[in-house]
N, CA, C, O and CB atoms as a CASP TS submission, in Angstrom:
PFRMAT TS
TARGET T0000
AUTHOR 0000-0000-0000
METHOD Language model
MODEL 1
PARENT N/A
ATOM      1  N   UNK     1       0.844  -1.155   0.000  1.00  0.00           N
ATOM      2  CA  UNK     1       0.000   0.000   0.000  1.00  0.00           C
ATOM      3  C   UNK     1       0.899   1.231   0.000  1.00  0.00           C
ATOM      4  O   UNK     1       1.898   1.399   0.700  1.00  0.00           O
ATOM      5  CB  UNK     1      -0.965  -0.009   1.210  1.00  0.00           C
ATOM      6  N   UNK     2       0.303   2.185  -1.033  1.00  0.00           N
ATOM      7  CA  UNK     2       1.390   3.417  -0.491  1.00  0.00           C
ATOM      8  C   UNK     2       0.342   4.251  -0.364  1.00  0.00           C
ATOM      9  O   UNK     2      -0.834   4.036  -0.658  1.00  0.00           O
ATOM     10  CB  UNK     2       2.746   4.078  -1.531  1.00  0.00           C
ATOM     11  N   UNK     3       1.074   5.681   0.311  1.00  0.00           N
ATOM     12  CA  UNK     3       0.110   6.645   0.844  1.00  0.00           C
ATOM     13  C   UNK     3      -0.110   7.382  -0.193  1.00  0.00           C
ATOM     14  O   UNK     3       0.443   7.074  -1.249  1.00  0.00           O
ATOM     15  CB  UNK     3       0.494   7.445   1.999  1.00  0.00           C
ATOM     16  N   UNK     4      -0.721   8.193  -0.146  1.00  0.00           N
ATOM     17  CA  UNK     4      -1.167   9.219  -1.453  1.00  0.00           C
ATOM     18  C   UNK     4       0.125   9.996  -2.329  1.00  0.00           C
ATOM     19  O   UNK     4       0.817  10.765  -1.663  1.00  0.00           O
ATOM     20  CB  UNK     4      -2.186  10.592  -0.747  1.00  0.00           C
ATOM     21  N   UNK     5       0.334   9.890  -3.219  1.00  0.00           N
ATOM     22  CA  UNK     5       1.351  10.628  -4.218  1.00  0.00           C
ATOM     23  C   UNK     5       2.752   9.807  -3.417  1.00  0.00           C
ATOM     24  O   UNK     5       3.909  10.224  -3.454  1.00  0.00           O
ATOM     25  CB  UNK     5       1.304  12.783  -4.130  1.00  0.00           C
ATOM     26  N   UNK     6       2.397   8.871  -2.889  1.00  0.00           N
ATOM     27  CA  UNK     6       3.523   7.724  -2.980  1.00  0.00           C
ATOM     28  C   UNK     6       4.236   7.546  -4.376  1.00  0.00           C
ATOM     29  O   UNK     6       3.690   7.901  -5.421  1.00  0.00           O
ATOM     30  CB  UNK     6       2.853   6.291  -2.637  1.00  0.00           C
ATOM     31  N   UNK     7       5.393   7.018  -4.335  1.00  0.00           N
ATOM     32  CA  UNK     7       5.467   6.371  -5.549  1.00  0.00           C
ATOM     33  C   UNK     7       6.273   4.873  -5.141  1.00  0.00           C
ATOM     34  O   UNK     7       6.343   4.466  -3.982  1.00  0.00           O
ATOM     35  CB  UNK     7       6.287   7.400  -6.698  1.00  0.00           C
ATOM     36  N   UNK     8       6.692   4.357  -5.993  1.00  0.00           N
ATOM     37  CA  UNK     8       7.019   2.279  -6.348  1.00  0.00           C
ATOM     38  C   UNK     8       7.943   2.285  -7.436  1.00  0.00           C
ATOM     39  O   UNK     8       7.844   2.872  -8.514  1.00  0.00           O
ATOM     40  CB  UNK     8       5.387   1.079  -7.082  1.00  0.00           C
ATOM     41  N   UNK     9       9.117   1.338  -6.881  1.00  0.00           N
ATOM     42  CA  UNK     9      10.233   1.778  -8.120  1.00  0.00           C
ATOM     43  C   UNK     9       9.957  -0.106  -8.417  1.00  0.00           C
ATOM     44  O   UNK     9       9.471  -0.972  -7.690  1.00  0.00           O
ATOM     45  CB  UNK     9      12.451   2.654  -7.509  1.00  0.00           C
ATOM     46  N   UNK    10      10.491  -0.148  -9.722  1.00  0.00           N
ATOM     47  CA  UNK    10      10.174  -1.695  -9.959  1.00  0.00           C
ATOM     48  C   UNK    10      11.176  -1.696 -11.050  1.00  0.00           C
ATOM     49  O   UNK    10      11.276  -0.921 -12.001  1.00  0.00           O
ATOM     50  CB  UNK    10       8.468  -2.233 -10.409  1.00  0.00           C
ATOM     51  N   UNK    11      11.897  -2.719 -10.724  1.00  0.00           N
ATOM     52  CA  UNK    11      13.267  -3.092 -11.653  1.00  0.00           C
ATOM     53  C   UNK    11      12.859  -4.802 -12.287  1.00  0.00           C
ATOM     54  O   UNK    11      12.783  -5.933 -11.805  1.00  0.00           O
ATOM     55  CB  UNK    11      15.053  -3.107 -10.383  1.00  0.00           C
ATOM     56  N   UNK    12      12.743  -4.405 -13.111  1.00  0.00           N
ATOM     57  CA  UNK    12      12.385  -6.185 -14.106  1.00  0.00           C
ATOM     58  C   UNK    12      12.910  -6.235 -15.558  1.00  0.00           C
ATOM     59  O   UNK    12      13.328  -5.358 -16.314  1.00  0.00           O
ATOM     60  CB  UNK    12      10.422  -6.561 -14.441  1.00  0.00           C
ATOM     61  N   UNK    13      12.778  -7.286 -15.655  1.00  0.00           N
ATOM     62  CA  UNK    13      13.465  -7.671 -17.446  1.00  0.00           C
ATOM     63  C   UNK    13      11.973  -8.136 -18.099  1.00  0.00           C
ATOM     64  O   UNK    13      11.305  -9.131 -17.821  1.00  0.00           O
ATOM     65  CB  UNK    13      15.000  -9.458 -17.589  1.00  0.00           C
ATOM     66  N   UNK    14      11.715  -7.130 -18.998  1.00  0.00           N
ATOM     67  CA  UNK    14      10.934  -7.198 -20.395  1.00  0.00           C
ATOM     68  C   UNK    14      11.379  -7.341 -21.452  1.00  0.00           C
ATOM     69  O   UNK    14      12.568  -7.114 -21.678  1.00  0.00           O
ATOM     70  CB  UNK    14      10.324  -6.317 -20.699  1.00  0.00           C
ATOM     71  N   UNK    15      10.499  -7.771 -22.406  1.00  0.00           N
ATOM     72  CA  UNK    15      10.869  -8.505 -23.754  1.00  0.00           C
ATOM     73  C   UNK    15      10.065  -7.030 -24.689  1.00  0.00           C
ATOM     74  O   UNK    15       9.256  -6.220 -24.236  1.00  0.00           O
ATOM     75  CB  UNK    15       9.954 -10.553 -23.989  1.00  0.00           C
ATOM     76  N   UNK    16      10.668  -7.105 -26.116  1.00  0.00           N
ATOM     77  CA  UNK    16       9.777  -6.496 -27.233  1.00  0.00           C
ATOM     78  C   UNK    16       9.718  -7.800 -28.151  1.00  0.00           C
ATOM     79  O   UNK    16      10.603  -8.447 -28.711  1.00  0.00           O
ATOM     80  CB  UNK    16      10.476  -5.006 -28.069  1.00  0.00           C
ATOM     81  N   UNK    17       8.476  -7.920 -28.094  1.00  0.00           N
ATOM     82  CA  UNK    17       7.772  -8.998 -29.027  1.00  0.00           C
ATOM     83  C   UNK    17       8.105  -8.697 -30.743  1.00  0.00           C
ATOM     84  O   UNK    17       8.010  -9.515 -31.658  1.00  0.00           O
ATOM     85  CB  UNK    17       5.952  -8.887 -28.715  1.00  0.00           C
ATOM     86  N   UNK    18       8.508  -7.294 -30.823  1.00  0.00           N
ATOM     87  CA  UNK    18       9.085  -7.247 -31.670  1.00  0.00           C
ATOM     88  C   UNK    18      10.474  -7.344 -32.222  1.00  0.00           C
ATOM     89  O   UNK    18      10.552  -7.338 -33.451  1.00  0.00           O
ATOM     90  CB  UNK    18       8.726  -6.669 -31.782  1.00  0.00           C
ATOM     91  N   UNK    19      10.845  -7.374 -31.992  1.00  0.00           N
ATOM     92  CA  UNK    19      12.238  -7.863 -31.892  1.00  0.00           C
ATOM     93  C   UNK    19      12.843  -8.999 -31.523  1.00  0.00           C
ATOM     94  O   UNK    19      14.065  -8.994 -31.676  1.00  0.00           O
ATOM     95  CB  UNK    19      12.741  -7.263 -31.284  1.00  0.00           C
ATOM     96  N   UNK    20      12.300 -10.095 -31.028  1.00  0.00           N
ATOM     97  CA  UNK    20      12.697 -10.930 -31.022  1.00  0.00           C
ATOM     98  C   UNK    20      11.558 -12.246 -32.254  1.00  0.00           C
ATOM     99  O   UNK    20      10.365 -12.433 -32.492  1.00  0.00           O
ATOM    100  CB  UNK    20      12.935 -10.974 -29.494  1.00  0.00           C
ATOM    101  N   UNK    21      12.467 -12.641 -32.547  1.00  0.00           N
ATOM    102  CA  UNK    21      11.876 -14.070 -34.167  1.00  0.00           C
ATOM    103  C   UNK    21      11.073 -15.009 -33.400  1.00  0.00           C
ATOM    104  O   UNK    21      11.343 -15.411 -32.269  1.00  0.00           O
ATOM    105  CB  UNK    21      13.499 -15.397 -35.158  1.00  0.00           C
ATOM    106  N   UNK    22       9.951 -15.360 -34.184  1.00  0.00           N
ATOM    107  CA  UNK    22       9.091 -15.961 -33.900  1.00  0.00           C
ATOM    108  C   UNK    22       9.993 -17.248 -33.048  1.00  0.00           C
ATOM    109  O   UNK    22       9.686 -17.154 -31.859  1.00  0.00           O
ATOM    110  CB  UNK    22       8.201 -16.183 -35.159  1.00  0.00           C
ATOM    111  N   UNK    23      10.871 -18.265 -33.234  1.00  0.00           N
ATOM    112  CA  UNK    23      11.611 -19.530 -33.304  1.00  0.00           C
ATOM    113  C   UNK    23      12.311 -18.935 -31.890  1.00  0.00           C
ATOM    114  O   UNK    23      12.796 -19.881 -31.271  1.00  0.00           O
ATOM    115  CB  UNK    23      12.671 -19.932 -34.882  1.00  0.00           C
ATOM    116  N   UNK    24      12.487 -17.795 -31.271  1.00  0.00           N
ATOM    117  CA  UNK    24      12.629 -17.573 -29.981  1.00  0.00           C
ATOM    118  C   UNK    24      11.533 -17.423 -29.261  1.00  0.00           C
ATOM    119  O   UNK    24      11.615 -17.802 -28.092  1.00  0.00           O
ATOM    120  CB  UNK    24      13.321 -16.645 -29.791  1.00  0.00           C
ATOM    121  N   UNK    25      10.411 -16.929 -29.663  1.00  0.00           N
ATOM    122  CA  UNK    25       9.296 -16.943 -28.423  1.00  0.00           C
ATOM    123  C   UNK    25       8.454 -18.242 -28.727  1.00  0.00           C
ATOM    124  O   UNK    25       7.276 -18.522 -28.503  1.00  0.00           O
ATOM    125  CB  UNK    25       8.178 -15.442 -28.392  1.00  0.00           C
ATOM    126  N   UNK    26       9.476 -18.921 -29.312  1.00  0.00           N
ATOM    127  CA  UNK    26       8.489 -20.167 -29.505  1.00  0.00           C
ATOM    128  C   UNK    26       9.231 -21.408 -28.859  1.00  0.00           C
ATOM    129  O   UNK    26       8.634 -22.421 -28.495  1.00  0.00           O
ATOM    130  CB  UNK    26       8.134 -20.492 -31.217  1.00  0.00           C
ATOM    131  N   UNK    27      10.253 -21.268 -28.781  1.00  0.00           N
ATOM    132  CA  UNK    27      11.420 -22.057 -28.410  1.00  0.00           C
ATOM    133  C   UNK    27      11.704 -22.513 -26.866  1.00  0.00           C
ATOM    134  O   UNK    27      12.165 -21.706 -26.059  1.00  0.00           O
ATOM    135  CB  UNK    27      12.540 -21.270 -28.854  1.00  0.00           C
ATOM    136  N   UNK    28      11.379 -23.939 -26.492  1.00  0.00           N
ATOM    137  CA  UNK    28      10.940 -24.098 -25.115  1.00  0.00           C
ATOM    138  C   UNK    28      11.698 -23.584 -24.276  1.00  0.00           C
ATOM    139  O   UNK    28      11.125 -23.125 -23.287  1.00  0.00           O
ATOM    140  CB  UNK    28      10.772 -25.288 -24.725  1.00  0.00           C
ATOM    141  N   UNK    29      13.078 -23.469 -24.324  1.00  0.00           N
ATOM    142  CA  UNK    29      14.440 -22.985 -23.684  1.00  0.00           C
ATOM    143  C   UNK    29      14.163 -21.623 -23.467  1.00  0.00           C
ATOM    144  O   UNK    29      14.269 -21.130 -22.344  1.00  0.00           O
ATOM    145  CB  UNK    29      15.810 -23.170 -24.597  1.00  0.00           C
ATOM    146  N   UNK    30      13.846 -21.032 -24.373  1.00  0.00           N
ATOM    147  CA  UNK    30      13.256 -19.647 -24.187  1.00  0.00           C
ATOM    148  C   UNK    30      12.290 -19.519 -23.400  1.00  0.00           C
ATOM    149  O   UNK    30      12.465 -18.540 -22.676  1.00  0.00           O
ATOM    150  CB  UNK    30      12.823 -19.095 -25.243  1.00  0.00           C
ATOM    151  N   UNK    31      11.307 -20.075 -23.192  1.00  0.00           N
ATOM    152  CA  UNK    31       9.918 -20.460 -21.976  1.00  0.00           C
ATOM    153  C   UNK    31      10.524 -20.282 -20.772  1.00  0.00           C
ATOM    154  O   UNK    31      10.351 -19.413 -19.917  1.00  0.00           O
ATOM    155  CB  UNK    31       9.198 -22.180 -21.926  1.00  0.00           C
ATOM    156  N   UNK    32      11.582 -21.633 -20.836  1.00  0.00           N
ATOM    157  CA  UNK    32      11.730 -21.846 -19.421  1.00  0.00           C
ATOM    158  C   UNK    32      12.970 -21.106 -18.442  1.00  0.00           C
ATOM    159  O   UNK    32      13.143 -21.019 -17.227  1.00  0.00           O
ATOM    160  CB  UNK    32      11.875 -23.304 -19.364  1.00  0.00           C
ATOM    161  N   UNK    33      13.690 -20.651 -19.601  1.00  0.00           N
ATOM    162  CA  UNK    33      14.792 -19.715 -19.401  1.00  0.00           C
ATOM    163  C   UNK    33      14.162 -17.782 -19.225  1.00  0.00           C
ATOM    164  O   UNK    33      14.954 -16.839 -19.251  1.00  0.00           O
ATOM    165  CB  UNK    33      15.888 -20.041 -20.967  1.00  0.00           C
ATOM    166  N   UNK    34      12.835 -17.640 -19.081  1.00  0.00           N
ATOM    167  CA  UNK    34      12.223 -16.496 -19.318  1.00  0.00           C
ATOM    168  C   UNK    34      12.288 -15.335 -19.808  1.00  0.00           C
ATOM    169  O   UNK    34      12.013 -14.293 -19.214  1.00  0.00           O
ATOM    170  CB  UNK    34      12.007 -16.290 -18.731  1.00  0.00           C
ATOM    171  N   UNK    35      12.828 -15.502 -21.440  1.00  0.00           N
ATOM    172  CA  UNK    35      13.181 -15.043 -22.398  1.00  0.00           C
ATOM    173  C   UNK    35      11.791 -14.691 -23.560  1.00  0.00           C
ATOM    174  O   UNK    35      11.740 -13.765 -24.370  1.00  0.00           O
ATOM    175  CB  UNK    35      14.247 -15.987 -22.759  1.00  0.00           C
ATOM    176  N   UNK    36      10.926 -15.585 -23.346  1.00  0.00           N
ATOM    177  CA  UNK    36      10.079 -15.434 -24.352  1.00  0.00           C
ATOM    178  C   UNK    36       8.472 -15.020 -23.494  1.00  0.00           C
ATOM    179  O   UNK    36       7.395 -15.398 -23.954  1.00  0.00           O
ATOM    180  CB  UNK    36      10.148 -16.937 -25.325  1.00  0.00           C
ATOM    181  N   UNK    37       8.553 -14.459 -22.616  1.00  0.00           N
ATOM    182  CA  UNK    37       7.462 -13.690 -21.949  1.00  0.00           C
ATOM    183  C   UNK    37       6.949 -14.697 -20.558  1.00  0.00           C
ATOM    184  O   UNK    37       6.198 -14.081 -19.800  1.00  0.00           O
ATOM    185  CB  UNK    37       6.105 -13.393 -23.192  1.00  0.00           C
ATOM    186  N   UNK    38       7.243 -16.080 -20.157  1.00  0.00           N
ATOM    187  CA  UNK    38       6.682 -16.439 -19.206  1.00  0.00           C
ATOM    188  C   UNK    38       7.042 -15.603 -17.528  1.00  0.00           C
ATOM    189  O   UNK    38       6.128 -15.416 -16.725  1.00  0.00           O
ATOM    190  CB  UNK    38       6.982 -17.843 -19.375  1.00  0.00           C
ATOM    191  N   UNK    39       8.713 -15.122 -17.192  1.00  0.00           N
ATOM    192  CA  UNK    39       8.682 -14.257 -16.386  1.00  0.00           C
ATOM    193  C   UNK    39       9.094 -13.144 -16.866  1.00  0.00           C
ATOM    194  O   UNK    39       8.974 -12.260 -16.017  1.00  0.00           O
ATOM    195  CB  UNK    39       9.206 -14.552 -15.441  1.00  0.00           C
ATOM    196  N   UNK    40       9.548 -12.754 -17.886  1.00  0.00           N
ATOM    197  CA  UNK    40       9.909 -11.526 -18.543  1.00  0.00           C
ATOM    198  C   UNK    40       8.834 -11.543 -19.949  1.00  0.00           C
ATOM    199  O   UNK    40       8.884 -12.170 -21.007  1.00  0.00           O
ATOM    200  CB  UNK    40      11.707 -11.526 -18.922  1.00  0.00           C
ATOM    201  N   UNK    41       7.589 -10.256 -19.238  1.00  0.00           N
ATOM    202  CA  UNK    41       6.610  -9.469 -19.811  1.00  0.00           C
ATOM    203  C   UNK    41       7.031  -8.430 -20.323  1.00  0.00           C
ATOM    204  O   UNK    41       7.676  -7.422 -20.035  1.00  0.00           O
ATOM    205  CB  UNK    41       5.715  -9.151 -19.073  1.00  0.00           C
ATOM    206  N   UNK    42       6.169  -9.230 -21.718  1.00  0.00           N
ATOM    207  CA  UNK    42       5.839  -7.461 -22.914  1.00  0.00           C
ATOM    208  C   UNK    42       5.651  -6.324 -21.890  1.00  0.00           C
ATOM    209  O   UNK    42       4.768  -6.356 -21.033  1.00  0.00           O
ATOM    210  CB  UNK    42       3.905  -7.400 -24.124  1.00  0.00           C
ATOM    211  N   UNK    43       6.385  -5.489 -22.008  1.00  0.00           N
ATOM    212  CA  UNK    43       6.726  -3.968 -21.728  1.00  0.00           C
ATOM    213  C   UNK    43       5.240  -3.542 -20.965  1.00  0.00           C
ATOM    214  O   UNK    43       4.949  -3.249 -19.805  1.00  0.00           O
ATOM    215  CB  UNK    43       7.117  -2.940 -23.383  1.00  0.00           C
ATOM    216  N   UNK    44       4.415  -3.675 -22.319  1.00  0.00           N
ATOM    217  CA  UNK    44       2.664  -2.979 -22.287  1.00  0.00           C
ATOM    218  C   UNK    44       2.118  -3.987 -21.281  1.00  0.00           C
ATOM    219  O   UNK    44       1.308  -3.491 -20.498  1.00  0.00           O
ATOM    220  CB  UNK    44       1.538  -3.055 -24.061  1.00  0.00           C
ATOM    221  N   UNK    45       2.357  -5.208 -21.128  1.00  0.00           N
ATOM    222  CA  UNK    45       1.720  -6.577 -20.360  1.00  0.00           C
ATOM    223  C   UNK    45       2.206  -5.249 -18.744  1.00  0.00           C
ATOM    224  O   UNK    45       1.554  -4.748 -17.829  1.00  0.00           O
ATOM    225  CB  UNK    45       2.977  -8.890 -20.693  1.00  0.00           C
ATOM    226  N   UNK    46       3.251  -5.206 -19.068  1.00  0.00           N
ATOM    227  CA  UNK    46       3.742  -5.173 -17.403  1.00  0.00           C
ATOM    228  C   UNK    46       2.884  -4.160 -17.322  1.00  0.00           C
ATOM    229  O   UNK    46       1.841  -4.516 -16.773  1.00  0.00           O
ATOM    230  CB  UNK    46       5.466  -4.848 -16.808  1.00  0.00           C
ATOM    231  N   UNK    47       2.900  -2.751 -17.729  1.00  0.00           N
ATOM    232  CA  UNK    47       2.253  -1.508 -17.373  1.00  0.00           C
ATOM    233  C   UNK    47       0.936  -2.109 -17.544  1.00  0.00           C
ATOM    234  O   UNK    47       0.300  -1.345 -16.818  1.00  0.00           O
ATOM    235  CB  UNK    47       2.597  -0.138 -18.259  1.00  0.00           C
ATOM    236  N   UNK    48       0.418  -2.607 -17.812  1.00  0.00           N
ATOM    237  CA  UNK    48      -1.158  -3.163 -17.371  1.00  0.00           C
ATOM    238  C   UNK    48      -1.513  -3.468 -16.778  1.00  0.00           C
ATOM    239  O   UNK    48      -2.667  -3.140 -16.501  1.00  0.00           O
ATOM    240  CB  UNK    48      -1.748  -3.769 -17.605  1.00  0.00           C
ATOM    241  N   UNK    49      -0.473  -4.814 -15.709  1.00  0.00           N
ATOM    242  CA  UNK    49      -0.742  -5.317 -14.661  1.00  0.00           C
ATOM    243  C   UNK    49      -0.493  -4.349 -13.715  1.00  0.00           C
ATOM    244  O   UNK    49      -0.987  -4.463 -12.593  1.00  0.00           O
ATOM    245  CB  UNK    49      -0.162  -6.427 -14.499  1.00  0.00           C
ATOM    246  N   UNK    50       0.133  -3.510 -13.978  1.00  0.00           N
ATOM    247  CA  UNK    50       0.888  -2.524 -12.906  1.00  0.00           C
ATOM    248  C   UNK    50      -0.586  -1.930 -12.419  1.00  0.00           C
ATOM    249  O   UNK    50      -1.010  -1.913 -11.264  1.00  0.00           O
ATOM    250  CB  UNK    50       2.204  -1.150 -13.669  1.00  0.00           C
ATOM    251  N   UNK    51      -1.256  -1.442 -13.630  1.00  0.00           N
ATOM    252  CA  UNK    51      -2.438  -0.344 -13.367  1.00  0.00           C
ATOM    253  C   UNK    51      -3.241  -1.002 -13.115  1.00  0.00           C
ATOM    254  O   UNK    51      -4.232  -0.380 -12.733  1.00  0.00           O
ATOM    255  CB  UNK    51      -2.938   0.584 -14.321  1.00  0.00           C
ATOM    256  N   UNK    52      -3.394  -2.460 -13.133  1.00  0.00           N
ATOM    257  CA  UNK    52      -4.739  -3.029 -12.773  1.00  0.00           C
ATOM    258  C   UNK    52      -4.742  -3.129 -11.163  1.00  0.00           C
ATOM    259  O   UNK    52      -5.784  -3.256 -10.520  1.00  0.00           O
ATOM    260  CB  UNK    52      -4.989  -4.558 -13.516  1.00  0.00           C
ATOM    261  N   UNK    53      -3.200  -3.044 -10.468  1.00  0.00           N
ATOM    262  CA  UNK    53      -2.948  -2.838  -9.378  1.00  0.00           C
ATOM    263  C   UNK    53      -3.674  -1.566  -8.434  1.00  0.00           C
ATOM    264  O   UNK    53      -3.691  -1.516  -7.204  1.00  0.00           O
ATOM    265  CB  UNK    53      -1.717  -2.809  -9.544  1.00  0.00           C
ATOM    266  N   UNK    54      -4.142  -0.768  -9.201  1.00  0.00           N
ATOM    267  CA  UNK    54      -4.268   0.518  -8.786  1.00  0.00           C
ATOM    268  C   UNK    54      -3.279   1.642  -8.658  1.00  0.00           C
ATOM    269  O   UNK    54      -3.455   2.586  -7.888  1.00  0.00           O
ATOM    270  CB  UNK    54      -4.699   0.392  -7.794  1.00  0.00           C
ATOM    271  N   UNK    55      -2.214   1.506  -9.454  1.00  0.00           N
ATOM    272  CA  UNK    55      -1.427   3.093  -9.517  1.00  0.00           C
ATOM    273  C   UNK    55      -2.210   3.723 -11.399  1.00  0.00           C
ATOM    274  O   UNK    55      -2.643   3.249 -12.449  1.00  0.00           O
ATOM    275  CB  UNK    55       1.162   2.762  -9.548  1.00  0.00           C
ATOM    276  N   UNK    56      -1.947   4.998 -10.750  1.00  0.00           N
ATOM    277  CA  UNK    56      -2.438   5.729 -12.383  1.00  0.00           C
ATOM    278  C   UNK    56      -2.095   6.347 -12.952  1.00  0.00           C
ATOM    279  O   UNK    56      -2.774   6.677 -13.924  1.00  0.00           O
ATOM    280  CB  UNK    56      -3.249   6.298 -12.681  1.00  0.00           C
ATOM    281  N   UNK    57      -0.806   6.926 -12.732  1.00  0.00           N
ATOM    282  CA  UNK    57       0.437   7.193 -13.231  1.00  0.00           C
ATOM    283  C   UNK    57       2.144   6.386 -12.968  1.00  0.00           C
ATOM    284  O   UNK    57       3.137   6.359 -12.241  1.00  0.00           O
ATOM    285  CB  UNK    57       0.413   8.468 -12.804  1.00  0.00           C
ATOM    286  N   UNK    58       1.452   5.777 -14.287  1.00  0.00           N
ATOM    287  CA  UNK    58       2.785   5.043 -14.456  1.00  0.00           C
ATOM    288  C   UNK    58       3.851   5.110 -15.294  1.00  0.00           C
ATOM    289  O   UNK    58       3.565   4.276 -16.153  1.00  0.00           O
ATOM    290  CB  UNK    58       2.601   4.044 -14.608  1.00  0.00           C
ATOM    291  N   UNK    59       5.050   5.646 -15.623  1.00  0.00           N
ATOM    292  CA  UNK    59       5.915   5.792 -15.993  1.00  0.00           C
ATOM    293  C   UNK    59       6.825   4.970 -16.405  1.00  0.00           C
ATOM    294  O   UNK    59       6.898   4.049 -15.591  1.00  0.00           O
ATOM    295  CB  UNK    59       6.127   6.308 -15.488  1.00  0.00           C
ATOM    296  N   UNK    60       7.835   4.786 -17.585  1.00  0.00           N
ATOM    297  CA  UNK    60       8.884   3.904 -17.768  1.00  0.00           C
ATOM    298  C   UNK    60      10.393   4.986 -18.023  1.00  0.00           C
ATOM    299  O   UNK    60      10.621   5.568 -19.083  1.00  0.00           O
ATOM    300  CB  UNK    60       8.417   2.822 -19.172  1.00  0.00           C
ATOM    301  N   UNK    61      11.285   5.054 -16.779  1.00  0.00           N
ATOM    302  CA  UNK    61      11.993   6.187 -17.189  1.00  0.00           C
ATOM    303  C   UNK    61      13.261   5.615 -17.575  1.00  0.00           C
ATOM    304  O   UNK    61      14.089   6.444 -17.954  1.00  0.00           O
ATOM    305  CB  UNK    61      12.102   7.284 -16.139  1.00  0.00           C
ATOM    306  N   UNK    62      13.695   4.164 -17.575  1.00  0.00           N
ATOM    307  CA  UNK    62      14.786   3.694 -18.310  1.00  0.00           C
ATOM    308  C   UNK    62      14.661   2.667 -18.784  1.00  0.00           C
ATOM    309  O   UNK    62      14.015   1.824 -18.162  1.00  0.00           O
ATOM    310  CB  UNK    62      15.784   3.627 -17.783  1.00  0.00           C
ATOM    311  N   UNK    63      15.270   2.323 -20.151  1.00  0.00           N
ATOM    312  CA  UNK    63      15.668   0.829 -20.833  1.00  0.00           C
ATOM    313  C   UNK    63      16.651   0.565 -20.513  1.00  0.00           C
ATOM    314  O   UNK    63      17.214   1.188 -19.613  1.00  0.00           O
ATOM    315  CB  UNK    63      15.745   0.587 -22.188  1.00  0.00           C
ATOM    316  N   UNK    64      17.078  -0.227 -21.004  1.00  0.00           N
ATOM    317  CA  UNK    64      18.733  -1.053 -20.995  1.00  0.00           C
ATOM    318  C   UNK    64      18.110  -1.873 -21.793  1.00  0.00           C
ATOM    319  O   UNK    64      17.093  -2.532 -21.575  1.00  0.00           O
ATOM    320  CB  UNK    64      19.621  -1.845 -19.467  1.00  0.00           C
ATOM    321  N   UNK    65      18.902  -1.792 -22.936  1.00  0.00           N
ATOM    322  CA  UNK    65      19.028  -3.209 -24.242  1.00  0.00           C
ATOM    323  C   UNK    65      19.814  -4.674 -23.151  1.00  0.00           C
ATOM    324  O   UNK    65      20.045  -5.770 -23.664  1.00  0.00           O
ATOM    325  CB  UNK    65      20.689  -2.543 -26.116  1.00  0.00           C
TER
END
């Protein structure tokens, strides 16, 4: 729970579905190694779950390739 105009820092590894070839997000090693979205979520997946959480400003202020 945070208090009002709280904020939540969250450090995770996401995938772009674009960028990576079909034969990697298809590829069981990739599944189970969480390369192809089972613990590392599409970018948009994550900020969705984030907001379904209840924050409503959510931000992405760094990548790293």
């Amino acid at each position: 729970m945070l208090r009002p105009a709280g904020k939540l820092c969250v450090a995770d590894m996401t995938v772009d579905e674009d960028e990576l070839p079909a034969e990697v997000l298809t590829h069981p090693a990739a599944w189970s190694g969480c390369t192809a979205g089972v613990s590392a979520l599409i970018e948009r997946d994550l900020v969705r779950k984030l907001g379904k959480a209840g924050p409503t400003e959510i931000e992405i202020v760094d990548r790293r390739p």
